[in-house]
VEXBA-134563 format. One record per residue: residue number from 1; residue in three letters; x, y, z negated of N, C-alpha, C, O in turn. Coordinates in nm, 4 decimals. Atoms other than C-alpha are relative to their C-alpha. Layout:
[r NUM,ALA,[X,Y,Z],[X,Y,Z],[X,Y,Z],[X,Y,Z]] ...
END
This chain:
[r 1,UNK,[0.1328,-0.0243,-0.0540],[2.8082,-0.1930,-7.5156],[-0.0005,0.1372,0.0666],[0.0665,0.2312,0.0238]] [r 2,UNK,[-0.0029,-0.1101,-0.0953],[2.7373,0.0603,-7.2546],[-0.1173,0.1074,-0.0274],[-0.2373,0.0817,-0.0375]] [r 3,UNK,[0.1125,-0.0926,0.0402],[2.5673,0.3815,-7.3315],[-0.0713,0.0391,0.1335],[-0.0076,0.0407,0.2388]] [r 4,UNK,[0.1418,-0.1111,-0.0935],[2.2473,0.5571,-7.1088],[-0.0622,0.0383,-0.0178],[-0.1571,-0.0034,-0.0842]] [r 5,UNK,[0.0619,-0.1134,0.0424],[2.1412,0.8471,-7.1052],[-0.1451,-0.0043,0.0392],[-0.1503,0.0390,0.1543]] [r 6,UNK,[0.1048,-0.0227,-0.0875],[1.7737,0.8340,-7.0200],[-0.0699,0.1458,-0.0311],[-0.0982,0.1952,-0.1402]] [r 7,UNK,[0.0281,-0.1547,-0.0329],[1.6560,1.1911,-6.8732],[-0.1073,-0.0166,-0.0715],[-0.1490,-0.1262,-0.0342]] [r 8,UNK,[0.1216,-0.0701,0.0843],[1.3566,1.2845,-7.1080],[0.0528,-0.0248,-0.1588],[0.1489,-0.0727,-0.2190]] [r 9,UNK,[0.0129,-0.0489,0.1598],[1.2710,1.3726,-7.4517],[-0.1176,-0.0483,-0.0878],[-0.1641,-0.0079,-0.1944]] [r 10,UNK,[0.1419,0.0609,0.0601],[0.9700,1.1282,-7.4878],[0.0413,-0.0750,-0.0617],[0.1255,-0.1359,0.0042]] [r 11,UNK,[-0.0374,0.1058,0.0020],[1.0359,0.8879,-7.7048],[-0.0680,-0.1461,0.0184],[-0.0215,-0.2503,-0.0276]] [r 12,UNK,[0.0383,0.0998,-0.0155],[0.7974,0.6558,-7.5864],[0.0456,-0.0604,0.1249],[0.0616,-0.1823,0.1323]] [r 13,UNK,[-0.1134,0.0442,-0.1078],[0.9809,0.6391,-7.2427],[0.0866,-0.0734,-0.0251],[0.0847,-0.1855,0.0257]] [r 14,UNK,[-0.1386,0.0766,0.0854],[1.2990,0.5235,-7.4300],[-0.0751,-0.1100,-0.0128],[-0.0715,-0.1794,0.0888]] [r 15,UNK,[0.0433,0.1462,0.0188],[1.1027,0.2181,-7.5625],[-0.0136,-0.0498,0.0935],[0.0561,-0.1512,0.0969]] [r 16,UNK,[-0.0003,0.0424,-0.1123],[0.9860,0.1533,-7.1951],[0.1060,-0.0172,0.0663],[0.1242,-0.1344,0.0995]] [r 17,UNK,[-0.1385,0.0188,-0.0394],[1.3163,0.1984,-7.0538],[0.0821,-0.1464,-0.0560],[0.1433,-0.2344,0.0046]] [r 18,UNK,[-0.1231,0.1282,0.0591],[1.4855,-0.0510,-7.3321],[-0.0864,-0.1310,0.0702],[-0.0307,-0.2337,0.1090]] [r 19,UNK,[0.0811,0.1231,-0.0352],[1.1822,-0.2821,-7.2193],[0.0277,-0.0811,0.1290],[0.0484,-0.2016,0.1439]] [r 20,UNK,[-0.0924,0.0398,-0.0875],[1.2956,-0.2818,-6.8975],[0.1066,-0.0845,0.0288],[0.1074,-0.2001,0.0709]] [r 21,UNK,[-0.1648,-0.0072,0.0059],[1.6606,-0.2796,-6.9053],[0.0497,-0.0966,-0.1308],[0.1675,-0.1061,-0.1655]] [r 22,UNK,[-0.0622,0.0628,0.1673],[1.6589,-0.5087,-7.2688],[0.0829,-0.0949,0.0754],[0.1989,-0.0857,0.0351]] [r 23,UNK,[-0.1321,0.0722,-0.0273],[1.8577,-0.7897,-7.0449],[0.1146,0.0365,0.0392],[0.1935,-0.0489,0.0796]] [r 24,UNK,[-0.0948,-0.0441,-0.0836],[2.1034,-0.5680,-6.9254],[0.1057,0.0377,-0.1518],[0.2263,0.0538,-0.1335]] [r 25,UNK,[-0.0607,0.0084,0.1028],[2.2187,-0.5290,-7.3057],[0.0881,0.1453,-0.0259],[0.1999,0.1388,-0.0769]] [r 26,UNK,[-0.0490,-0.1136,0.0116],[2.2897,-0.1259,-7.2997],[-0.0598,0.0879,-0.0977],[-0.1828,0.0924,-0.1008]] [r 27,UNK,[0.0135,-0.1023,0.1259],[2.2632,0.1134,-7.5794],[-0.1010,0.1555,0.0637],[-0.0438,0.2428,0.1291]] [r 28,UNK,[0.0650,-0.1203,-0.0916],[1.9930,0.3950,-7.4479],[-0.0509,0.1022,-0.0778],[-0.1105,0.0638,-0.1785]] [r 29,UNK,[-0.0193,-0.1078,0.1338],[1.9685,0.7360,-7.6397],[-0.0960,0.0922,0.1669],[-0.0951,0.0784,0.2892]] [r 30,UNK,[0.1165,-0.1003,-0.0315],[1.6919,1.0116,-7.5379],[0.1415,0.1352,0.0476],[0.2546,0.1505,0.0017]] [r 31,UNK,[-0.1182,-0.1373,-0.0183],[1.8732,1.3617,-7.3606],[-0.0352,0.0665,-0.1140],[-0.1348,0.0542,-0.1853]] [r 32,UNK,[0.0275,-0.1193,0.0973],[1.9272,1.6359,-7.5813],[-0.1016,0.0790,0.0361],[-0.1210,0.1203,0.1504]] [r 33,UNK,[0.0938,-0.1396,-0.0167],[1.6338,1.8880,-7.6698],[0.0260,0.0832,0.0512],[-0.0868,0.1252,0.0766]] [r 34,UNK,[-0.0812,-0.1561,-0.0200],[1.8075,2.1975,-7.5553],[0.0398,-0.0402,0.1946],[0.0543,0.0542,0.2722]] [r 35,UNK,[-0.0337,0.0532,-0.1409],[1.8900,1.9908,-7.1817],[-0.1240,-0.0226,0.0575],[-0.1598,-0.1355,0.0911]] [r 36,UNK,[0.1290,-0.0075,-0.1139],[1.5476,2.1061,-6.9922],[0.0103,0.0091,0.1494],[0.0741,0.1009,0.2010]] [r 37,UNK,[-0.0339,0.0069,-0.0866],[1.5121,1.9874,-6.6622],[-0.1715,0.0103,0.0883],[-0.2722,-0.0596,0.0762]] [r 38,UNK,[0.0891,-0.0075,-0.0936],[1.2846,2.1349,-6.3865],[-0.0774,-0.1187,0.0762],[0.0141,-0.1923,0.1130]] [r 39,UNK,[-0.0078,0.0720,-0.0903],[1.0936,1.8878,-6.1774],[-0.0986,0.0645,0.1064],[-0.2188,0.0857,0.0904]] [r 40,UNK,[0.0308,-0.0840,-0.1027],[1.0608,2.0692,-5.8282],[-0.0041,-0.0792,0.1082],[-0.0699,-0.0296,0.1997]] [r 41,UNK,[-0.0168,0.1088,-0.0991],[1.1240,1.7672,-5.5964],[-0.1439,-0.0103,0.0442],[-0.2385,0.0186,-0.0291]] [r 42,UNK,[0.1235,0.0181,-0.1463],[0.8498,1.7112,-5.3259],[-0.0935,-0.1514,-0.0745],[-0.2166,-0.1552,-0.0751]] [r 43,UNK,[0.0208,0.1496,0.0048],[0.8075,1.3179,-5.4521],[0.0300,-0.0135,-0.1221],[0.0884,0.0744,-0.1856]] [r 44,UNK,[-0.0454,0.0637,0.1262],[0.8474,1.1306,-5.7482],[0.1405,-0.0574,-0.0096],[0.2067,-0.0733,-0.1121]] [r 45,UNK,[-0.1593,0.0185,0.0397],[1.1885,1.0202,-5.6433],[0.0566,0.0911,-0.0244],[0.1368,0.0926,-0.1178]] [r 46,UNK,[-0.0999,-0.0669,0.0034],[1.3123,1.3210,-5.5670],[-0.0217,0.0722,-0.1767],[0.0810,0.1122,-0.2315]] [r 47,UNK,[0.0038,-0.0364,0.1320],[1.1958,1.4371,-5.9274],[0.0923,-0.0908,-0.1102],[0.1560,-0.0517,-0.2080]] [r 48,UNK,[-0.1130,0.0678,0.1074],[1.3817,1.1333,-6.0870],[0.1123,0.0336,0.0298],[0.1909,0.0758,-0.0550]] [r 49,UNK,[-0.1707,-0.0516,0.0134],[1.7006,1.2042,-5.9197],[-0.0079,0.0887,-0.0129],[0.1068,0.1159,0.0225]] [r 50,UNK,[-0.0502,-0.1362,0.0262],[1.6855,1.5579,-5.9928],[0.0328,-0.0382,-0.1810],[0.1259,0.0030,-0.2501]] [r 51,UNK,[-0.0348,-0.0093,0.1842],[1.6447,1.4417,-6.3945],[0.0958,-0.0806,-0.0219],[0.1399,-0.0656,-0.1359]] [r 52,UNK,[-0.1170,0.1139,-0.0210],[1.9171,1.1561,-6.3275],[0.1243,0.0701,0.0154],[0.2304,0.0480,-0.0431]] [r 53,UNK,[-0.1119,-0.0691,-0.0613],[2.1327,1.3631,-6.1839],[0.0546,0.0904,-0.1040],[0.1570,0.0822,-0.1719]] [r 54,UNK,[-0.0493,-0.1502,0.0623],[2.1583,1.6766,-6.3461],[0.0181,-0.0538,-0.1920],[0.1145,-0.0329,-0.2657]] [r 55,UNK,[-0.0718,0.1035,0.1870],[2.1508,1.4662,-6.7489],[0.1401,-0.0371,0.0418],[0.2303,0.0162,-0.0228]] [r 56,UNK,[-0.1071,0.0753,0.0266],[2.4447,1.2386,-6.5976],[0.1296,0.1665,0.0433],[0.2388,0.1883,-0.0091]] [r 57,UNK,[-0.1435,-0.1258,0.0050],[2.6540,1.6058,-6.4629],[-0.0183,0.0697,-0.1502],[0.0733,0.0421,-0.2276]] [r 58,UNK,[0.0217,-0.0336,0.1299],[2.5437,1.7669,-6.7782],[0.0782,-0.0356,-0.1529],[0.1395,0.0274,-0.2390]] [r 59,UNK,[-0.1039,0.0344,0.1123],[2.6761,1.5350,-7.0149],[0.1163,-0.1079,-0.0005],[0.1782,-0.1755,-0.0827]] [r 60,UNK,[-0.1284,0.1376,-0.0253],[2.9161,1.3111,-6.8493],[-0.0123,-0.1484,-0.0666],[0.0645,-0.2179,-0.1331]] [r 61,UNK,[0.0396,0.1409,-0.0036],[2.7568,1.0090,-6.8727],[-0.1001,-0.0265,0.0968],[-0.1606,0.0527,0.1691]] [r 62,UNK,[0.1340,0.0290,-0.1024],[2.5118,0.7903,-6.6859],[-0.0693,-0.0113,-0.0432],[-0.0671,-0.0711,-0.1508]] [r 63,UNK,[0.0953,-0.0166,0.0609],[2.1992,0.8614,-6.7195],[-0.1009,-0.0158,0.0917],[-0.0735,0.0071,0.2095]] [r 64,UNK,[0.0617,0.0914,-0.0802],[1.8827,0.7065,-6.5886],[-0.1753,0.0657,-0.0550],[-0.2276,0.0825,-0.1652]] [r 65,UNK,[0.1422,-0.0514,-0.0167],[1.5234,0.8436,-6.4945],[-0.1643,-0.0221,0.0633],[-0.1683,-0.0855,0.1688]] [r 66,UNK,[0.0990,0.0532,-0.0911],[1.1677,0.8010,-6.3794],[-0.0728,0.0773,0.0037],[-0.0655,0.1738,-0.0723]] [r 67,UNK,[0.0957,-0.1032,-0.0296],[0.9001,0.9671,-6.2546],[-0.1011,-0.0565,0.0716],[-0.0649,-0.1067,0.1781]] [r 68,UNK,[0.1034,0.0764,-0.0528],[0.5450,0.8253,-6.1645],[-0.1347,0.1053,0.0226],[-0.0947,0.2216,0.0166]] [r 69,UNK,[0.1133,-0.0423,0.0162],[0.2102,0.9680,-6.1439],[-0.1041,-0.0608,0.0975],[-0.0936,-0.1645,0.1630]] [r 70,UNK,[0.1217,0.0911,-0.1099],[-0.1490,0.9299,-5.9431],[0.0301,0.0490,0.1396],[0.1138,0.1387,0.1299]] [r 71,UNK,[-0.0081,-0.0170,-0.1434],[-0.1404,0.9767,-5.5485],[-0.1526,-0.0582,0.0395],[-0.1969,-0.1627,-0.0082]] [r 72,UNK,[0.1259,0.0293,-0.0383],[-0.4736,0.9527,-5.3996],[-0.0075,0.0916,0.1328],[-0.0156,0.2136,0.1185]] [r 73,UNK,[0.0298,-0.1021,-0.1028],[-0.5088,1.0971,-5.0530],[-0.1119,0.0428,0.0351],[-0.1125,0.1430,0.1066]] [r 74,UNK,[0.1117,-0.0289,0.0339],[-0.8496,1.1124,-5.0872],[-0.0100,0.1876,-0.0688],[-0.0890,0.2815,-0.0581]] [r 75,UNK,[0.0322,-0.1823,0.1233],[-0.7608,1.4554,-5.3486],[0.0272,0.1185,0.0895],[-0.0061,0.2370,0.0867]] [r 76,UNK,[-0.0966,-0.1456,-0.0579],[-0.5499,1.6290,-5.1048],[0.0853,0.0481,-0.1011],[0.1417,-0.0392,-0.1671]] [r 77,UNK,[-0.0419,-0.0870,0.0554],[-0.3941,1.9081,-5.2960],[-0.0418,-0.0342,-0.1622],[-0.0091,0.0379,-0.2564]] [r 78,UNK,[0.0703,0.0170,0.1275],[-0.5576,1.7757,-5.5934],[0.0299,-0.1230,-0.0823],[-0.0486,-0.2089,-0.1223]] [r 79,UNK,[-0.0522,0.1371,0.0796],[-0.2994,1.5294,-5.7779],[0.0120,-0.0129,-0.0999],[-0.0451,0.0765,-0.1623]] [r 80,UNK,[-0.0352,0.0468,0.1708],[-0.1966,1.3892,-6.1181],[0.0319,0.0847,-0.0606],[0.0014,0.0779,-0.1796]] [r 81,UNK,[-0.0206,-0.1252,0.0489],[-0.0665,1.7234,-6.1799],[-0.0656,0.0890,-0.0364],[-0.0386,0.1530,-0.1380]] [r 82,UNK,[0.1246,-0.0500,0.0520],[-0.3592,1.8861,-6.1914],[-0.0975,-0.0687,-0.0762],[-0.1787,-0.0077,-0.1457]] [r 83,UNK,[0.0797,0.1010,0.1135],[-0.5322,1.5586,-6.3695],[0.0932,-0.0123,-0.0929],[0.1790,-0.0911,-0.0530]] [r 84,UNK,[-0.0414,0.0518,0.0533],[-0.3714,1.5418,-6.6363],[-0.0753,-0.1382,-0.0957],[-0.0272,-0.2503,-0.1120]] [r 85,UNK,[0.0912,0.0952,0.0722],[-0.6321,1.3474,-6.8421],[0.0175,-0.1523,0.0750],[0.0119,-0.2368,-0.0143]] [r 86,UNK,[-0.0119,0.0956,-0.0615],[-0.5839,1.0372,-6.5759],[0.1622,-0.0425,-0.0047],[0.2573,0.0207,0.0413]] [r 87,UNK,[-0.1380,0.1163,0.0241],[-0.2841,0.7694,-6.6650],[0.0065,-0.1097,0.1052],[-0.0451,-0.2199,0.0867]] [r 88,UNK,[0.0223,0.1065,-0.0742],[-0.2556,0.5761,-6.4103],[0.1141,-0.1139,-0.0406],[0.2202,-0.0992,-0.1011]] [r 89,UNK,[-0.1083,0.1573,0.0136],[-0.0909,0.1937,-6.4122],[0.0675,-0.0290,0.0688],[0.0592,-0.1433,0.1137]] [r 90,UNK,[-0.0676,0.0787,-0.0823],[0.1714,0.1956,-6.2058],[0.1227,0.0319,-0.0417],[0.1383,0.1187,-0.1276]] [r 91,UNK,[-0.1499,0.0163,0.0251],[0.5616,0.1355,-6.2091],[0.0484,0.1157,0.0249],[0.0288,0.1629,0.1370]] [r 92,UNK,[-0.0503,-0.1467,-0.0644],[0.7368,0.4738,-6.2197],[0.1344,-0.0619,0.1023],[0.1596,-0.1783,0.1333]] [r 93,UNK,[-0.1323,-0.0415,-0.1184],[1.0594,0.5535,-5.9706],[0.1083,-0.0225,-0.0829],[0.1092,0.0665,-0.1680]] [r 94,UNK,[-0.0972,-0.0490,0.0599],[1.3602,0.4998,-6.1293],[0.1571,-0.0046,0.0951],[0.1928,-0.0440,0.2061]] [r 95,UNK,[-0.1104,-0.0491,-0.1076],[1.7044,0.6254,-6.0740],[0.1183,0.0180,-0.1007],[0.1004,0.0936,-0.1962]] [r 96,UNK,[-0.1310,-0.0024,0.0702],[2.0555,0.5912,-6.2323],[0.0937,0.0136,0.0566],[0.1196,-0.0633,0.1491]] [r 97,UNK,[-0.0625,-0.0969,-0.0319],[2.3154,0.8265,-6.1860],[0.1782,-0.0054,-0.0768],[0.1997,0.0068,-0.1974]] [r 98,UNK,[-0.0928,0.0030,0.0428],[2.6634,0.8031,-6.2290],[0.1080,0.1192,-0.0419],[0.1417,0.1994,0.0452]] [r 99,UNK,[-0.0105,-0.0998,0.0953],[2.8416,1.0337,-6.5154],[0.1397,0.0639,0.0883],[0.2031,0.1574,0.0392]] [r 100,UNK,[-0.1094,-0.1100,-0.0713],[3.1387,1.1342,-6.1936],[-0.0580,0.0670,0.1104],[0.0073,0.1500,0.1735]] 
END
């Protein structure tokens, strides 16, 4: 069985992830505490591959990420980042990264 790393430290992600990915029949383990990763990317992709990326160079494995939030152009300048209180329902970004 194939291990993946998925980039965060939530563990309710992990459950979502296996929920996902449960037919794909891979073993999926949370990053290490101590492996904090910026997200500076413009977009929600570029935020998953930055946490995809930098987990799978990190610990030499592949490791697999997402990143979602609200978008409303209506806010302008005024997104999910600054709401935090608002969850929105949609499919995050994901992105899996290979550990060479």
């Amino acid at each position: 069985m194939s291990t993946l790393i998925v980039a965060t430290g939530n563990p309710g992600k992990l459950k979502e992830m296996q929920a996902y990915l449960k037919p794909l029949n891979w073993h999926l383990e949370l990053k290490p505490d101590n492996l904090d990763i910026e997200e500076t990317g413009s977009s929600f992709l570029e935020n998953a591959r930055l946490k995809a990326g930098q987990v799978a160079r990190a610990l030499g494995q592949w490791a697999i990420a997402d990143d979602s939030g609200l978008q409303v152009d209506a806010l302008g300048e005024l997104q999910a980042s600054t709401l935090p209180a608002m969850q929105p329902p949609i499919k995050p970004v994901l992105i899996a990264y290979c550990k060479k």
